[in-house]
N, C-alpha and C positions, 0 to 999 in steps of 0.2 A: 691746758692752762697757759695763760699769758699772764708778764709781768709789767704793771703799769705804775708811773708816779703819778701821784696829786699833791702841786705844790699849792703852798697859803702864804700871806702876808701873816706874820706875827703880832701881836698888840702887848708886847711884858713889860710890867711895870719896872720902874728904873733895880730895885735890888735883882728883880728876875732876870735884865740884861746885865746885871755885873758879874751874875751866875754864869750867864754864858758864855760871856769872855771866861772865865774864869773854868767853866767846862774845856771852851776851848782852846786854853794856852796850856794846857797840863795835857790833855789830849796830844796837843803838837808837839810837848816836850817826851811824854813816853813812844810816839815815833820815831822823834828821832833820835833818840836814846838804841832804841830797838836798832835803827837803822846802821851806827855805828857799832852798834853793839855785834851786827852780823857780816858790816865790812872788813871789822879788824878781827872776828872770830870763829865766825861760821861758816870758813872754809874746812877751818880744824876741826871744829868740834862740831859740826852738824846741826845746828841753831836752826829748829824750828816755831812753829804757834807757842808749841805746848811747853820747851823748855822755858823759850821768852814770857809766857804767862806765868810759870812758877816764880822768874824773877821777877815779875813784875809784884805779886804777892810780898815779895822781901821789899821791897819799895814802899809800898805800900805801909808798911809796919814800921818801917825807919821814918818815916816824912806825913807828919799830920794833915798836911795843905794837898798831898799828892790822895792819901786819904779821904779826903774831902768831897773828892769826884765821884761819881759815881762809877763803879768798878768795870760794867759792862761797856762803856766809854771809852775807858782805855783799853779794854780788852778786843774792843772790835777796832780799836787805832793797828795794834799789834796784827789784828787778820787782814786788814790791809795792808798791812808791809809783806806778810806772809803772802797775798796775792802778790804784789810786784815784784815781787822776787821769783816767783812760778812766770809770770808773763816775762821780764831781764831773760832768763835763763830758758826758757823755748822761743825765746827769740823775736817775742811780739811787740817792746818796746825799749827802751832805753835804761842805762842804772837809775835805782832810785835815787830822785832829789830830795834833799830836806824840806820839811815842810816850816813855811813860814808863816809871818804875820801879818798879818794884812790882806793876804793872799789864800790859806787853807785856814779858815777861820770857823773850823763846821764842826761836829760831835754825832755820835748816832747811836742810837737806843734798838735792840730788840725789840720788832713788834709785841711781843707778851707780856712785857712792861708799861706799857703806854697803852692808856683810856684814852677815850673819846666821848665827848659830850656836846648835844647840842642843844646851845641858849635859845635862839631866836632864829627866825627866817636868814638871816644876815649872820649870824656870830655863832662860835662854836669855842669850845674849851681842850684843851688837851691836856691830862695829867704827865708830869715826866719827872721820874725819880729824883727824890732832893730840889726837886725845884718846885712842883707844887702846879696847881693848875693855871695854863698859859692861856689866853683868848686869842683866836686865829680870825681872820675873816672868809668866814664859808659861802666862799663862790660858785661849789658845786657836789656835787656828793661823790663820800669814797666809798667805794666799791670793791668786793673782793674781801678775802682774806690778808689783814695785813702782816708783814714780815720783820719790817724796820722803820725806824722813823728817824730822819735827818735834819739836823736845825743849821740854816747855813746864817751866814752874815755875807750879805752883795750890798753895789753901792746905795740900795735903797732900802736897808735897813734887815731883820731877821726875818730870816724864812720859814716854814716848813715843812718837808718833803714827806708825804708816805708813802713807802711801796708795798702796794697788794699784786695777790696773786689771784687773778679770773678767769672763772673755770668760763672757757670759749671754743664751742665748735666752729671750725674752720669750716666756710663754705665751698660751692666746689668751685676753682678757679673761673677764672672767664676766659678766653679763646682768644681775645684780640692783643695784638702784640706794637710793642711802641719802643721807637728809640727814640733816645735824649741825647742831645749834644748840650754838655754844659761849655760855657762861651764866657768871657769877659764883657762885651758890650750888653748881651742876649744873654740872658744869666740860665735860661732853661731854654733849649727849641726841641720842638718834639717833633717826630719823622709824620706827623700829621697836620703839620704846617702851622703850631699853635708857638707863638713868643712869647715866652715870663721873663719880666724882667724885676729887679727889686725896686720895693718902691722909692718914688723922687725923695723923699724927706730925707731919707739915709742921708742925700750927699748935702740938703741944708744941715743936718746935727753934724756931718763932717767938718760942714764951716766952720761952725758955730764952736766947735773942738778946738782946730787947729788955732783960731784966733785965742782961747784960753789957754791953749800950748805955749803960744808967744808970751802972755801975760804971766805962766808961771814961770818961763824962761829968765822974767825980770824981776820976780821974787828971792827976796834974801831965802837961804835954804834954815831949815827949820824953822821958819819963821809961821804963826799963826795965820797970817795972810798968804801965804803960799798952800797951807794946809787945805785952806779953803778955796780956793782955784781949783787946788788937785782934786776935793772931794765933785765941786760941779764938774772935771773933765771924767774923772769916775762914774758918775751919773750920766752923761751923754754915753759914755759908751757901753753904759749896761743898757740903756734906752734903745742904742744903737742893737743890739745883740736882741734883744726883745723883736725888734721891729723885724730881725733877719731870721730869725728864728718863726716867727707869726709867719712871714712868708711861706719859707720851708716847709710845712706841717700843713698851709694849706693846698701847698701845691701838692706835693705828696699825696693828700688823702684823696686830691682830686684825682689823682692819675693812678692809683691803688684801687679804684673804684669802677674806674672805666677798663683796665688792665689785667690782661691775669699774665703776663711779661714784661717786664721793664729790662730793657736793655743801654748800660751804661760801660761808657770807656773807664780801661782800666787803668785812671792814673795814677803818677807818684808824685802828689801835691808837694810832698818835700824837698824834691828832687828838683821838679819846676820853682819853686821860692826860693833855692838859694841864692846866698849873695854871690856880686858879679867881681865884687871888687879883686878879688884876687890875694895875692901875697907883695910885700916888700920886693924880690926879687923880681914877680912876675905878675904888676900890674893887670886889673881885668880894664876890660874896655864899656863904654857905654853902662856905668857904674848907675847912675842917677837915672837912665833911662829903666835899667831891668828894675832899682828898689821901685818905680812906679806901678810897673807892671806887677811887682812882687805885688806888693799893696794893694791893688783891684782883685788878684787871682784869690786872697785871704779874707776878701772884703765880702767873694761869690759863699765862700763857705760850700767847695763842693764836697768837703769831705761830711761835713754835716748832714747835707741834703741826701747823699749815699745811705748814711746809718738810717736818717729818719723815713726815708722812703723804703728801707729793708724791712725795716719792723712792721712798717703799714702794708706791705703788700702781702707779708708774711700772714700777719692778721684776715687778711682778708682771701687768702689763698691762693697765693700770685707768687712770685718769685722776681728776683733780682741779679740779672744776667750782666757778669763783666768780659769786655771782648778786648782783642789786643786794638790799640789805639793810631799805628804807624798809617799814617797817610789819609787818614777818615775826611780828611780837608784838602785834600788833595783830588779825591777820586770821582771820577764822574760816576752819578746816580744812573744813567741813562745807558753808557757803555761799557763804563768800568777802567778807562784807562784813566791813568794816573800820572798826572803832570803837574809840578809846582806851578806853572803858567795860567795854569786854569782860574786859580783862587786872584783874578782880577785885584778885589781889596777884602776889606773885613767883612764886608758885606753882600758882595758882589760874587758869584760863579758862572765862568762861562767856559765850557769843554772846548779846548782847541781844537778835540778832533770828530766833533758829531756836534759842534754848536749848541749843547745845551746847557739852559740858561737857567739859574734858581738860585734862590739866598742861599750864602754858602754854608749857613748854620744849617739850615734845613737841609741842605743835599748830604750835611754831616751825617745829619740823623738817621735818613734813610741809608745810607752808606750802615751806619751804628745798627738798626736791625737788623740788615739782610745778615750781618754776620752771626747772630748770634746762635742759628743752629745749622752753621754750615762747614763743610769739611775744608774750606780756604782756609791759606793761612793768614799772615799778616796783610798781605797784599791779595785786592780782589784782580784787579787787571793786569794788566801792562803799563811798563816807563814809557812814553813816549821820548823822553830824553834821558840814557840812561847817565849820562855826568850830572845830573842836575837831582840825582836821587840822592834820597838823605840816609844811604846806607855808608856812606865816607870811603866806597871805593870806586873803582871803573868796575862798570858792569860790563861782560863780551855781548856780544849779538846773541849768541846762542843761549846765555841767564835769562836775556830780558829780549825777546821777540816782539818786532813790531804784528798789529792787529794784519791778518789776513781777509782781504775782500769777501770770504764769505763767515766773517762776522768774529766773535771771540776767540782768542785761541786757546 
């Protein structure tokens, strides 16, 4: 069994969207009710689902407007808090934030509540408790048995998501193996010498942004005409995310198809984006230059590209291999020795010490294969310079050995 969504554009008539606001402000209110609820108490008292859903019942019976939602709404608000408080506490992400407005604008229904009906070649109906039936635009068919069903609000208006579950035999892998260097200029190379890069329009709706950035910069704040600035800079950059996302998914399915191993460095996107600027005391350096580069490495979406090529390989019987990352642009493809000097420019590799020559994205990549079932560690060769390594101490001769005339050592 695999789990898939199929998103739709919504079409609800004006009371049917006051419903959904109105789904989901009381939604985001019984989170984060919950959520303080288990800050200031559920160290003591052990504040689970099932306590939090009895009070939410008492809620319910005191407040006729909280009443009004449908019940499984707020109760699946509540199992999400309940999930990120499991993911906080083993350690997979950060304390939970509150949820706001503007921003977690969504509700979700039990699949065994929600029908489905289809109008026409084009248009499709969905029944959803207390609201009645929605019309969606059916762009392709769902599949599977469904679980849940999600109605979001982005900047192009209400969504909605189903998730089915599809019963799928897993084929037998394929044999051929490929590493990826993801890159800044070169957003994908692959150790078979193929460049994806995102496509050009990104960086026209980039303009196109930044210039309405300025224009809401000179907007009175709360002002109607500012609102409206913000909803089109909102709209480029859900356009944008669409555009980045179409990429990902093709590229993915195409290398999940030809692949039955995908081998990616194992970064910490987070680590890499932080800010340069430092502290009050202890200024950082070159501030405006890293937020630039912060901004292109967030623009690659390589964490995204990771998930969605996991699940497609997964799919398809392949696997998703992470190897440690220290020197992959460093290292020659052809010898193995490992010299900051090599990496000529961004684009550019040439081995100082066996003269070979290759785009340095691509020597990344092969470098990114070979490791991924081999008993080396971080380092496949030799420093040829060992003060020049980026381990931040002096290496001796005897750590880091120059290559012997009869070949590797």
């Amino acid at each position: 069994m695999i789990t898939r969504g199929f998103r739709y554009k919504l079409e609800p008539l004006p009371e049917q969207e006051a419903l959904f606001r109105q789904f989901a402000g009381v939604c985001r209110l019984v989170y984060n009710l919950g959520l303080e609820q288990k800050a200031t108490w559920g160290r003591k008292h052990n504040l689970g689902y099932v306590a939090q859903a009895a009070d939410l019942t008492k809620l319910r019976a005191e407040f006729d407007w909280v009443r009004a939602v449908y019940v499984s709404c707020q109760q699946q608000a509540l199992r999400d808090l309940d999930r990120a408080f499991q993911n906080f506490f083993a350690g997979r992400t950060s304390f939970p934030r509150p949820r706001c407005r503007g921003v977690d604008d969504s509700f979700r229904f039990p699949g065994r509540e929600v029908a489905v009906k289809r109008l026409n070649c084009k248009w499709s109906t969905v029944r959803l408790p207390k609201i009645g039936w929605v019309k969606f635009r059916d762009t392709r068919p769902i599949r599977g048995k469904l679980k849940n069903v999600t109605v979001i609000l982005d900047a192009f208006g209400w969504h909605i998501a189903f998730t089915c579950e599809i019963a799928h035999d897993t084929p037998a892998p394929c044999s051929e193996i490929v590493g990826i260097d993801r890159g800044v200029t070169t957003t994908l190379s692959l150790s078979t010498g193929e460049m994806l890069s995102l496509p050009e329009r990104l960086a026209h709706i980039e303009a196109q942004k930044r210039k309405l950035q300025r224009v809401v910069s000179r907007r009175k704040r709360s002002s109607n005409r500012r609102r409206r600035v913000q909803a089109r800079v909102a709209r480029l950059q859900a356009r944008q995310a669409r555009i980045r996302r179409d990429f990902h998914h093709r590229a993915a399915l195409g290398i999940a198809k030809r692949f039955g191993v995908a081998v990616l460095e194992d970064l910490n996107t987070r680590s890499m984006t932080a800010s340069a600027k430092g502290t009050l005391a202890e200024p950082g350096s070159n501030v405006r230059q890293k937020a630039g580069l912060n901004r292109v490495i967030l623009n690659a979406s390589w964490h995204q590209f990771a998930t969605i090529l996991t699940y497609k390989m997964e799919e398809k019987g392949g696997q998703v291999v992470a190897v440690p990352a220290r020197f992959t642009s460093q290292t020659c493809a052809a010898c193995g020795v490992v010299d900051s000097r090599s990496r000529e420019s961004q684009a550019r590799f040439i081995c100082i010490s066996c003269g070979h020559t290759d785009h340095a994205d691509r020597n990344a990549a092969i470098i990114i294969r070979r490791r991924w079932n081999t008993a080396l560690l971080d380092v496949e060769g030799v420093h040829q310079q060992p003060l020049e390594a980026s381990t931040g101490r002096d290496l001796t001769i005897s750590e880091n050995p120059r290559p012997s005339g009869r070949g590797r050592c």
